[in-house]
MARMITI-145614 format. One record per residue (C-alpha): x, y, z; residue in three letters. Coordinates in pm, 1 decimal. Layout:
N
- X|Y|Z|Ala
...
***
This chain:
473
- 0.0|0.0|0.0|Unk
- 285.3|257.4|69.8|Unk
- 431.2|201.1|-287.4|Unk
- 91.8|259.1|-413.3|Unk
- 87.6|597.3|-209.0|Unk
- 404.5|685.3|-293.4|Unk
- 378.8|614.8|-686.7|Unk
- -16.8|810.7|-695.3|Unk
- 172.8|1105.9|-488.7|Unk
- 445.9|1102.6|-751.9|Unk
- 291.1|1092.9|-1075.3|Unk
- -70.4|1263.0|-1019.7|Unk
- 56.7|1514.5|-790.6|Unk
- -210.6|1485.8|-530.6|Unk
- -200.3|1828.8|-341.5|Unk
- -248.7|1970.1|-631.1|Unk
- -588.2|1835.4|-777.9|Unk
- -819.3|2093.1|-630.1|Unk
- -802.5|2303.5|-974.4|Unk
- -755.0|1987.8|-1198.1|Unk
- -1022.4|1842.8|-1414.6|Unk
- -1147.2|1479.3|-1446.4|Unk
- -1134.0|1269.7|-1746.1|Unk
- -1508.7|1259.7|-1721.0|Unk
- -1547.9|1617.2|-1704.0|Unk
- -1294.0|1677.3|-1980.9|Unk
- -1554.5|1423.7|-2183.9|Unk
- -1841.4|1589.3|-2119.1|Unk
- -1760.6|1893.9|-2240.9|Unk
- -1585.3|1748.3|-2553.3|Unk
- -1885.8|1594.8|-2635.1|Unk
- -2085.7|1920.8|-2530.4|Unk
- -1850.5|2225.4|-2660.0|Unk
- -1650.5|2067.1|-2945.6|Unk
- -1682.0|2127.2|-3300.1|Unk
- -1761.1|1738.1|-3408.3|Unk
- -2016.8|1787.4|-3144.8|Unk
- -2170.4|2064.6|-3308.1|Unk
- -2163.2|1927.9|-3660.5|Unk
- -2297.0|1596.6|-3535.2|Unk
- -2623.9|1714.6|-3339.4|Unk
- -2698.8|1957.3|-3639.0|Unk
- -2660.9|1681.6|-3890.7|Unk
- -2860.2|1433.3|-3709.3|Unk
- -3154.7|1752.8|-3579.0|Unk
- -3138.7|1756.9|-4004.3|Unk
- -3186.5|1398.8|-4059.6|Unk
- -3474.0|1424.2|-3795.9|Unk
- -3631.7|1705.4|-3970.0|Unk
- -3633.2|1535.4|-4308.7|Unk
- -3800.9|1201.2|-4169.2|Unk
- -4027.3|1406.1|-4008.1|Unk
- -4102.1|1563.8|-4380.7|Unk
- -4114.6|1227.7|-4520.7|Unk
- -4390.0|1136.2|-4268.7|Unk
- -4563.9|1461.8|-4335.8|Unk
- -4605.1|1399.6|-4751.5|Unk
- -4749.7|1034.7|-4652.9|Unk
- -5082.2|1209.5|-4496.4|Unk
- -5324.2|1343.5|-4706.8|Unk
- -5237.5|1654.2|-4898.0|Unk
- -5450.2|1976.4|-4990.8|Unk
- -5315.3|2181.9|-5275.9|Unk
- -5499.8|2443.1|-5523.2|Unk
- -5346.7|2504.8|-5825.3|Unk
- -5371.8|2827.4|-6095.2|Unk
- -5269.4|2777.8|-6473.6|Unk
- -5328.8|3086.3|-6661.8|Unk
- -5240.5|2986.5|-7059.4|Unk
- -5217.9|3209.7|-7391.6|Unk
- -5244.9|3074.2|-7746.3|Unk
- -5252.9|3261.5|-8061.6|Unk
- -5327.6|3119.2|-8385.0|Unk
- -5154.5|3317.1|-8656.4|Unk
- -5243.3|3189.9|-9025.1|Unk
- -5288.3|3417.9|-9382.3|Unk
- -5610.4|3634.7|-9373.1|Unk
- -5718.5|3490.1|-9725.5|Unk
- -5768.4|3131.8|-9561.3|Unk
- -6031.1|3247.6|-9268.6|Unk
- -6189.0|2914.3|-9276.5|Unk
- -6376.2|2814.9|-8973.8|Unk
- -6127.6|2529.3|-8875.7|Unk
- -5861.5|2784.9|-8945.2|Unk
- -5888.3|3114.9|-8804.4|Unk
- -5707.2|3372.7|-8693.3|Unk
- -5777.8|3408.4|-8335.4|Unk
- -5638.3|3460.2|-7977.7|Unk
- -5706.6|3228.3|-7675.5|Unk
- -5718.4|3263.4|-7322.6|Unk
- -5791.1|3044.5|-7045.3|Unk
- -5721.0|2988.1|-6694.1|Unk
- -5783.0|2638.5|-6494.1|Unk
- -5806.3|2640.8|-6106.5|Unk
- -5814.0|2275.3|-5921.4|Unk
- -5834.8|2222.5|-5562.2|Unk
- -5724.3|1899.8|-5482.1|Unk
- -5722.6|1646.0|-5195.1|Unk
- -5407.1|1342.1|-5216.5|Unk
- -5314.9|1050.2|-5024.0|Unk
- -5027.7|824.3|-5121.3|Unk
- -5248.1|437.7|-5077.2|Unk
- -4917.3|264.6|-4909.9|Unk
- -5036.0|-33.0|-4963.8|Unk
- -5071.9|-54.0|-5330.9|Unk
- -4876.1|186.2|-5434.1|Unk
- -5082.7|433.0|-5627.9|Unk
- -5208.8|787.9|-5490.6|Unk
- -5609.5|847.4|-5442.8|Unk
- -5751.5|1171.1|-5526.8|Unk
- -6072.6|1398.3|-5471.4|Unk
- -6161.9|1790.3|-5537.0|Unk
- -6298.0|1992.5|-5769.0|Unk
- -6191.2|2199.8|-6082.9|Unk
- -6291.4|2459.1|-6304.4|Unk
- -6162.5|2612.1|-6661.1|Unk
- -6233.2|2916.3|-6842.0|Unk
- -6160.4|2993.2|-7180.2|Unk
- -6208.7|3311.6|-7380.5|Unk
- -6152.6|3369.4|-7752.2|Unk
- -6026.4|3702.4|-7924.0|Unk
- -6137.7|3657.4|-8299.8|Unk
- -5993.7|3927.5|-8538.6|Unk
- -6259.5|3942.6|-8732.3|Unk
- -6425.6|4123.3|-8432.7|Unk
- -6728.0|3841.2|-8451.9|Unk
- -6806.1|3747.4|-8086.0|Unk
- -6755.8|3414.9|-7993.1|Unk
- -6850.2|3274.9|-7669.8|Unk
- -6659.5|3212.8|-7351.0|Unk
- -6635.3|2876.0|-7239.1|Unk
- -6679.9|2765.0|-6872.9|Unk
- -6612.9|2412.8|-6772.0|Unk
- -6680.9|2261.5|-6417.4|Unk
- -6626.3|1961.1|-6260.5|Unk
- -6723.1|2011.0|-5863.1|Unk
- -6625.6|1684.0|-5725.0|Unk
- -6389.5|1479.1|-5860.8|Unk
- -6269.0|1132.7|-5730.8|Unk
- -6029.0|901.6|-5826.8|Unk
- -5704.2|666.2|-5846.3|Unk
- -5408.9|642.3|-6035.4|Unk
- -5103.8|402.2|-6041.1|Unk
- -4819.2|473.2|-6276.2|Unk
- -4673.9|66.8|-6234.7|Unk
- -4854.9|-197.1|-6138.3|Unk
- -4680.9|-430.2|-5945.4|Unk
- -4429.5|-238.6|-5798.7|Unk
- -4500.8|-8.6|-5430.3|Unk
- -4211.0|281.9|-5477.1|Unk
- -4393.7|333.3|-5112.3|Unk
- -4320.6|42.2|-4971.1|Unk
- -3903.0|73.2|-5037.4|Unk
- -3945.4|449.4|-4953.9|Unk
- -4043.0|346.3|-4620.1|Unk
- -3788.9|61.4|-4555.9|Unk
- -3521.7|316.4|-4661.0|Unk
- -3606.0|588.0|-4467.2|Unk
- -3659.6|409.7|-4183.1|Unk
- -3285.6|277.0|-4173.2|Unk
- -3206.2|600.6|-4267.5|Unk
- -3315.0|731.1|-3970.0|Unk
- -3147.7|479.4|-3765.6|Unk
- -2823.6|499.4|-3937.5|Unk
- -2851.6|900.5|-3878.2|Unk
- -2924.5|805.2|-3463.9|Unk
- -2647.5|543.7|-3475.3|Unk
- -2369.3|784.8|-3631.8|Unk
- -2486.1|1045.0|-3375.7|Unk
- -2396.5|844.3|-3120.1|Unk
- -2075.7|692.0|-3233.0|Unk
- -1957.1|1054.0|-3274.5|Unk
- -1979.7|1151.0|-2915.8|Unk
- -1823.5|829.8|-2824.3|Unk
- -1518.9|958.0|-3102.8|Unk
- -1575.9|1236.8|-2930.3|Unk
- -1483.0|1083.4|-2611.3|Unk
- -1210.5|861.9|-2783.6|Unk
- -1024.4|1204.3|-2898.2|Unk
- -1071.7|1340.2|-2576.0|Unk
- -905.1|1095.5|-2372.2|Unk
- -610.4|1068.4|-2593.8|Unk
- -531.7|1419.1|-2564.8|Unk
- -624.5|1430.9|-2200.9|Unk
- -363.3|1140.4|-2159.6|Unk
- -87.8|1299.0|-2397.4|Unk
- -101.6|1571.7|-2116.6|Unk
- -91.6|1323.7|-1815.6|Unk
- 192.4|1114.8|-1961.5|Unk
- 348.6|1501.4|-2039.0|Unk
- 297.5|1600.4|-1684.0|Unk
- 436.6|1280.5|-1537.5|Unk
- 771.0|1357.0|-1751.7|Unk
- 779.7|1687.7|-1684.0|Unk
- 732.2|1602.5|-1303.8|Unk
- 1018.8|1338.5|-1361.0|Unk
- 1244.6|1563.1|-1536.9|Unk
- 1239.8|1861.7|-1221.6|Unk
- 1335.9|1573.2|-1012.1|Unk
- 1615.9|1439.8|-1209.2|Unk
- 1703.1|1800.0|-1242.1|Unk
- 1690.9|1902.6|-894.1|Unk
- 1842.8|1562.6|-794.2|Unk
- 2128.3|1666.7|-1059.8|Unk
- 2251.5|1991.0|-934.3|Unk
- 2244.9|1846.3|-560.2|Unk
- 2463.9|1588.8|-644.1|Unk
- 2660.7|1816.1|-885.7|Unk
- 2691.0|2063.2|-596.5|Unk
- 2812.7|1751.4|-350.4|Unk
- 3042.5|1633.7|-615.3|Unk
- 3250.7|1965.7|-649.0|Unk
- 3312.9|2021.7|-261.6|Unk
- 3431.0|1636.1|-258.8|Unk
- 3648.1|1723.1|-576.1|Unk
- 3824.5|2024.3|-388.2|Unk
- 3940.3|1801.0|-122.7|Unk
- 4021.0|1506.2|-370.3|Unk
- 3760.4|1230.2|-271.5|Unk
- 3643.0|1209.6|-627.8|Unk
- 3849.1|1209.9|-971.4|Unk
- 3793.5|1493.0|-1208.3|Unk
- 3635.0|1226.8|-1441.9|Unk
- 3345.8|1173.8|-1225.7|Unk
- 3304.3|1548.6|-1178.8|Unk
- 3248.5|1582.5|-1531.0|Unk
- 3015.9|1279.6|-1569.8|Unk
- 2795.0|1433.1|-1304.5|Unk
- 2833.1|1803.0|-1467.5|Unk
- 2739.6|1608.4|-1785.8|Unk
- 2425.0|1450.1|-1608.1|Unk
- 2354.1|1805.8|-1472.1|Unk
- 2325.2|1938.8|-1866.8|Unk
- 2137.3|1608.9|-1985.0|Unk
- 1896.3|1653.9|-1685.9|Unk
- 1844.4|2050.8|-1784.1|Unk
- 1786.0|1968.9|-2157.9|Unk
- 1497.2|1695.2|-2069.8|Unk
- 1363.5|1907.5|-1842.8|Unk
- 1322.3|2190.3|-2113.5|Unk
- 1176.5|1985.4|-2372.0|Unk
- 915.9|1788.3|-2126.5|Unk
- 813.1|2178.2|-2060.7|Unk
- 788.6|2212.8|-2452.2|Unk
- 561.2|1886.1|-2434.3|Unk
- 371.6|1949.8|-2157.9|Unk
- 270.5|2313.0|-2275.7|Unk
- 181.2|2204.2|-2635.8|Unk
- -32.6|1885.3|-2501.7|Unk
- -213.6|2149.2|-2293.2|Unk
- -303.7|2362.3|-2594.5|Unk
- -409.9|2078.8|-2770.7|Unk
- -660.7|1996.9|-2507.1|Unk
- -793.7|2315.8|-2441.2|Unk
- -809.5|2397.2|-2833.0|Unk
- -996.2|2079.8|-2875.4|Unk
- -1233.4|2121.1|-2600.9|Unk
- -1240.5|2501.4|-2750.1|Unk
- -1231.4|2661.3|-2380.1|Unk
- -928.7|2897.5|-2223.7|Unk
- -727.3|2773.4|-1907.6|Unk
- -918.6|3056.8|-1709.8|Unk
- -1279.0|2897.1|-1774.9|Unk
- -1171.1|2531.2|-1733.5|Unk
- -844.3|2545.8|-1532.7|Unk
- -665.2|2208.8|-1594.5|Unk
- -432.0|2233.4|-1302.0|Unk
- -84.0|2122.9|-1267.9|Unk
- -160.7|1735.0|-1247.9|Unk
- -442.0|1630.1|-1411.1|Unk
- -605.7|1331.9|-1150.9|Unk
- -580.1|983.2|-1360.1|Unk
- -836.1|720.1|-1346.4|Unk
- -572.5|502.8|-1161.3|Unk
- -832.5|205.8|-1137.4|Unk
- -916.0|10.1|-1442.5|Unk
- -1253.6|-54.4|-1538.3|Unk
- -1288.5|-471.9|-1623.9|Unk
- -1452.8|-549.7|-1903.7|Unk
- -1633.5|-877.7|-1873.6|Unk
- -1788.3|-899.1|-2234.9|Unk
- -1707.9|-1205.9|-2436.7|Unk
- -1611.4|-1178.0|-2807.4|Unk
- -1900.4|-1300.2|-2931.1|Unk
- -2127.8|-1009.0|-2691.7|Unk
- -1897.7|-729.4|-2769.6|Unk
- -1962.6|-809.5|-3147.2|Unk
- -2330.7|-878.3|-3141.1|Unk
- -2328.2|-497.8|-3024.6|Unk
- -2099.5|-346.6|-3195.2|Unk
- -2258.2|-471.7|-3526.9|Unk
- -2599.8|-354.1|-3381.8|Unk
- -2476.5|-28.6|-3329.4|Unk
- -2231.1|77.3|-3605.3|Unk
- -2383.5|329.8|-3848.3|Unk
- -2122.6|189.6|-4095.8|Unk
- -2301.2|-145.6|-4081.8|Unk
- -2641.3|8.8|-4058.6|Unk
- -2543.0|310.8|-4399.1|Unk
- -2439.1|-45.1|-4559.4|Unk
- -2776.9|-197.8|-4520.3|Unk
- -2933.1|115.0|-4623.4|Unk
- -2785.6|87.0|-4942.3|Unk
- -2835.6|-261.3|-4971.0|Unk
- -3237.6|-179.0|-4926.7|Unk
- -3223.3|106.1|-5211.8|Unk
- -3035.6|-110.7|-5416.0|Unk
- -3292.2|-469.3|-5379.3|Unk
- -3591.9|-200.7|-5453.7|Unk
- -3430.0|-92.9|-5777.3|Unk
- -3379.5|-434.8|-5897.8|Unk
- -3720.4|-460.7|-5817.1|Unk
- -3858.3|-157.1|-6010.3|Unk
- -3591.2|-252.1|-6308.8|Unk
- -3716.4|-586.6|-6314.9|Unk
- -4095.0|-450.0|-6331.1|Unk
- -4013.7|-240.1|-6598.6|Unk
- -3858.8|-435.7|-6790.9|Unk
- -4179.7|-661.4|-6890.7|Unk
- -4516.1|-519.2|-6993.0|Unk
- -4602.5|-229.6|-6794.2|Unk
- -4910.6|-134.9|-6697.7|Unk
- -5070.5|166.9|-6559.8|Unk
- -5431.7|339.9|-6435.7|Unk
- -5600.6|594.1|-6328.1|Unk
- -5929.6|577.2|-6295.2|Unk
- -6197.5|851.7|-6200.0|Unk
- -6535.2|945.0|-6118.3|Unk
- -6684.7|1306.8|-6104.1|Unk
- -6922.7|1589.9|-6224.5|Unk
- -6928.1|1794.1|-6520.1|Unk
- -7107.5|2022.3|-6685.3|Unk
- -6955.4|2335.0|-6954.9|Unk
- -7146.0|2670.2|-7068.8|Unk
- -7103.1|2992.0|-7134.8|Unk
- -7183.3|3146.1|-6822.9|Unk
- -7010.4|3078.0|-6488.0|Unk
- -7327.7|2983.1|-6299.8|Unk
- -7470.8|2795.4|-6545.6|Unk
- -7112.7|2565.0|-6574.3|Unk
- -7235.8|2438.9|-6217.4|Unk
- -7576.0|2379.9|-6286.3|Unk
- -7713.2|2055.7|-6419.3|Unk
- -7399.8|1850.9|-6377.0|Unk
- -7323.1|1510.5|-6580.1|Unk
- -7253.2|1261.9|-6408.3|Unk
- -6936.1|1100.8|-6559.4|Unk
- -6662.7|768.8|-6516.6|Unk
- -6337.7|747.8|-6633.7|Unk
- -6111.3|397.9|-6706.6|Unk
- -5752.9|489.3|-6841.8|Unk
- -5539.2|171.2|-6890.3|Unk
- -5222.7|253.8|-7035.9|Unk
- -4985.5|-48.6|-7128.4|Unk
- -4672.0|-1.2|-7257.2|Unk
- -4514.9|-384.7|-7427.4|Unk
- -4150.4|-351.8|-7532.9|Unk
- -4117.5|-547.3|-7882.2|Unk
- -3736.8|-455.8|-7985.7|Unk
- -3518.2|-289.6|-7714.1|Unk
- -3173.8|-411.8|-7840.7|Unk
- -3114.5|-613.4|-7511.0|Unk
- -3174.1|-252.0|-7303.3|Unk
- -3440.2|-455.0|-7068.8|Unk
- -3187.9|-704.7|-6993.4|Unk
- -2883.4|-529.3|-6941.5|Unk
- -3096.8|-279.9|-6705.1|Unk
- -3157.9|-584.0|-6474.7|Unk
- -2771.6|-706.1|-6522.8|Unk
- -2671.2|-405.4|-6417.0|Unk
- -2929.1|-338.0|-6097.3|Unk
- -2849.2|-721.3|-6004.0|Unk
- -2454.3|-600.4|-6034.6|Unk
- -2510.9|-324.2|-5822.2|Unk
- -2737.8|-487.5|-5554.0|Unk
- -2453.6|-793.1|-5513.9|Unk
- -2216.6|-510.4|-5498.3|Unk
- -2364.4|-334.4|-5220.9|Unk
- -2429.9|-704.3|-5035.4|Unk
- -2040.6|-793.7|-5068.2|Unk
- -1968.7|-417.8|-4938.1|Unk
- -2208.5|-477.1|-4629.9|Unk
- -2009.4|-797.0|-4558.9|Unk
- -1667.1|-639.1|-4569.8|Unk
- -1845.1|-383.2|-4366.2|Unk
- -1909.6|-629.5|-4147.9|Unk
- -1592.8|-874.2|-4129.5|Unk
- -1408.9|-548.0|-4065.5|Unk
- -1591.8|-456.5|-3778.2|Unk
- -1532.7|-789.9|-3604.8|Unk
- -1165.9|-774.6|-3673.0|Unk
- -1141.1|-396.7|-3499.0|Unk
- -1353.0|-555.2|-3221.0|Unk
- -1125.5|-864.0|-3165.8|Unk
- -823.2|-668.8|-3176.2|Unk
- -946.4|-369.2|-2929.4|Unk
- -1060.7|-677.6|-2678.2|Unk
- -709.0|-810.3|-2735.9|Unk
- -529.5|-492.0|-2671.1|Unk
- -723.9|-377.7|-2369.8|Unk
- -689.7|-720.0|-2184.2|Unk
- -304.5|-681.6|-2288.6|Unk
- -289.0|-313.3|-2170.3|Unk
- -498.7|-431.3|-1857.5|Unk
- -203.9|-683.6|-1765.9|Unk
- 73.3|-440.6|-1864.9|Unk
- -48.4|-165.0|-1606.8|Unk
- -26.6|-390.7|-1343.2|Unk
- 359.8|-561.6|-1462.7|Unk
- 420.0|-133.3|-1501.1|Unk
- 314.1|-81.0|-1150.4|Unk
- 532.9|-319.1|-975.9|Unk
- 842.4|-206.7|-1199.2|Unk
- 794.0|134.4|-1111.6|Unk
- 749.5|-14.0|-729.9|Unk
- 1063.0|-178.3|-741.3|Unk
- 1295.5|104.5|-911.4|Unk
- 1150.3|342.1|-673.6|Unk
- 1328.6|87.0|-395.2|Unk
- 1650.5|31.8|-632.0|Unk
- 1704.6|391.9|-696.4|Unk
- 1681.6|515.2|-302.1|Unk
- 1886.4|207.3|-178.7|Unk
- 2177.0|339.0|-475.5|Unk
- 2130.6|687.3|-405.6|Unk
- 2192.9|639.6|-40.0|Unk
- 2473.9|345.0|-137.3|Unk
- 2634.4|636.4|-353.3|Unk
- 2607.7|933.7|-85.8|Unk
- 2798.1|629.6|165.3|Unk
- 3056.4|600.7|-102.6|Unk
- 2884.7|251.5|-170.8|Unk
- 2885.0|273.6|-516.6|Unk
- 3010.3|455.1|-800.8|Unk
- 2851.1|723.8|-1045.7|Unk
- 2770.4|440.8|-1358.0|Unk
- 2584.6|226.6|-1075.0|Unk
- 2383.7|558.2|-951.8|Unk
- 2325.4|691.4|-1313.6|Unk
- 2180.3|276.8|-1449.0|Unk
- 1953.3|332.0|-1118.2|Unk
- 1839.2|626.7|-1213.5|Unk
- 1812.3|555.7|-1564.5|Unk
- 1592.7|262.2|-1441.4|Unk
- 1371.1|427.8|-1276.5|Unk
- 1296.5|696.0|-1537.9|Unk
- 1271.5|379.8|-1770.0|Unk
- 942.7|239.2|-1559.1|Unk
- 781.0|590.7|-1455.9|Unk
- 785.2|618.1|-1874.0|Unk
- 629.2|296.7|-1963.1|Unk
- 334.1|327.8|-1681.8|Unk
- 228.1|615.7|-1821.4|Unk
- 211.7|495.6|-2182.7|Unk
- 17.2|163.5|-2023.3|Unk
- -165.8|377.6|-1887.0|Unk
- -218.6|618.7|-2153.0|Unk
- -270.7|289.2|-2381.6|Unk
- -521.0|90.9|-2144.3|Unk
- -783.3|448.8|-2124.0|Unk
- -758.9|522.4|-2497.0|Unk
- -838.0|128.2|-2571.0|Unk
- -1126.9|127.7|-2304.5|Unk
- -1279.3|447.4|-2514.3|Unk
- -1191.2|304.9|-2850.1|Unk
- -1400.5|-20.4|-2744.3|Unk
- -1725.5|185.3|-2607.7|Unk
- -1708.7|360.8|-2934.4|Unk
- -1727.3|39.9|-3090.6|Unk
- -1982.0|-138.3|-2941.8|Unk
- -2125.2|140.6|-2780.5|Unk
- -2162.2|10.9|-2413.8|Unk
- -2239.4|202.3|-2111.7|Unk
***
């Protein structure tokens, strides 16, 4: 327990964690502040909004329309016949209509009225009479394919659309977290050295100091002087670029998290999440999830849905097709407004249009060849998608179990060259041992403080990199 003390007082710099920010903290205002974070809850407010549209245009649908139209007829005078005049014509048509998309067909159902009015300018000055047409109620159907529900694939796409839109979201804040804890950890692994280095330093120009009033009374050689005035200039040197480090890691942070050291005051050790947290998910769990949650899985599946419904319209199309709208209204025309709504006809309407391809030059079939090439395309990128995805899992769950056991062989090393280095260093102020011994102590020690802190640094960014994965709380 005291080496445990000893290393936490060391390398986090307890007394001074009242201004220093967790790595939870840091997170939550990486994933609350940053610009991914921005960009990702407008892009995903924007997928919301456009499902919500595409809900909206499935309900029924009211719209009026106005087409005003001009036609002039412009033949030789001489040939005034009455099928060929001279004349100008203008008319205007006004429909208010009612639409609903029938999902389960696949056609759209209609009902409203309409009216037309049409007004000729003869230049022979001879009046000729306005027309009015009417048709007050007006109900009907009309489906341009038979066969095929566009509505149908509309629906299965947007739908995992949506999802895919929801499952990037939140694989971006866990990036977001992933980023975040890597820089956070390029600082604590920067502070650690830089705490390191003003040791070595300070321990450096003590022993330096020693060393010269020895060398005045001839207890050491000159040789040894210099090694430990060279140690002195090594120890200076490190200590200036782990200040470089450790000021450029703290920029990074606080330019990522996009906040000033006066707001969010990082503090001069940053407390580490000493404690590991265990992951007890099998392989075959942490890849169920991960696959349930990636939006690269779930954009692959998307287009493996648009693809399978344009095979399906292709292949549709490529036979006889076959459309209809049918119809049932009112009508009546005359020359006066009112009178266009009086007496009206009843009337039914039956359009069947088919449409049988007799020489195409092989266009039907290659159309099909080439949606079939695309769908299988789209199914073999899915499963890459896929086999990918396991790999990154297997080798995260790998690496984190591997970090896991490294922080606690990293632990015990920097245990044990804490011991070495104060047994030497009181060995060399007894005259015990000699400046090489002292110095391979030393360098020992530096050795283990170095590769705890990458472990460490390792095992956190691994632990993130897996929740982004897989998503787990």
């Amino acid at each position: 327990m005291r080496k445990y003390l000893y290393l936490a007082f060391l390398l986090l710099g307890l007394p001074l964690l009242s201004r220093a920010q967790s790595l939870e903290e840091v997170i939550r205002l990486a994933q609350d502040s940053t610009i991914t974070a921005f960009q990702s809850r407008y892009e995903y407010q924007a997928h919301l909004e456009e499902n919500a549209r595409f809900e909206a245009l499935r309900k029924p649908q009211l719209t009026l329309h106005f087409k005003p139209n001009y036609y002039r007829m412009i033949t030789e005078t001489s040939r005034d016949y009455v099928y060929i005049r001279n004349f100008d014509r203008f008319s205007t048509s006004a429909q208010l209509m009612l639409t609903q998309k029938v999902l389960p067909w696949g056609g759209d159902a209609y009902v409203g009225s309409q009216a037309l009015w049409s007004e000729y300018f003869v230049r022979d000055n001879q009046d000729r009479p306005r027309d009015f047409v009417a048709m007050p109620l007006v109900v009907g159907y009309q489906q341009s394919l038979l066969g095929y529900n566009p509505y149908r694939w509309e629906k299965a796409v947007e739908d995992q659309r949506l999802e895919a839109a929801r499952k990037q979201y939140n694989a971006q804040l866990y990036q977001i977290a992933e980023e975040a804890t890597a820089r956070f950890f390029r600082l604590v692994c920067a502070q650690g050295m830089l705490d390191m280095c003003e040791r070595n330093k300070q321990t450096a120009d003590t022993l330096y100091a020693i060393a010269k009033e020895k060398a005045s009374i001839a207890i050491i050689t000159l040789a040894e002087l210099r090694s430990l005035e060279l140690q002195r200039l090594n120890a200076a040197n490190a200590l200036l670029n782990a200040r470089n480090e450790e000021k450029l890691a703290r920029e990074s942070l606080l330019a990522y998290l996009r906040v000033d050291e006066e707001s969010f005051p990082l503090g001069r050790r940053l407390p580490v999440p000493t404690l590991t947290k265990g992951i007890s998910m099998t392989e075959e769990d942490a890849l169920e999830m991960a696959l349930a949650s990636s939006p690269a899985v779930m954009q692959g599946q998307v287009a493996v849905t648009e693809a399978q419904g344009q095979q399906a319209k292709v292949r549709r199309e490529s036979g006889v097709k076959v459309g209809v709208d049918l119809n049932v209204g009112m009508q009546q025309m005359s020359n006066r407004f009112v009178g266009a709504f009086q007496n009206p006809q009843l009337y039914v309407l039956g359009a069947v249009s088919v449409s049988i391809p007799l020489m195409d030059h092989g266009a039907a079939k290659r159309g099909q060849a080439a949606a079939k090439a695309w769908k299988d395309r789209e199914e073999q990128a899915l499963r890459e998608a896929r086999r990918s995805l396991a790999e990154d899992v297997r080798a995260t769950l790998e690496d984190l179990r591997s970090h896991e056991q490294l922080l606690v062989h990293t632990e015990e090393a920097v245990s044990m060259a804490d011991d070495v280095f104060e047994l030497t260093a009181e060995n060399y102020a007894n005259g015990l041992c000699d400046i090489n011994t002292y110095s391979l102590a030393q360098s020992r020690r530096d050795n283990a403080y170095n590769q705890h802190l990458t472990a460490l640094a390792n095992y956190w960014t691994t632990y993130y990199h897996l929740l982004t994965l897989t998503q787990h709380e």
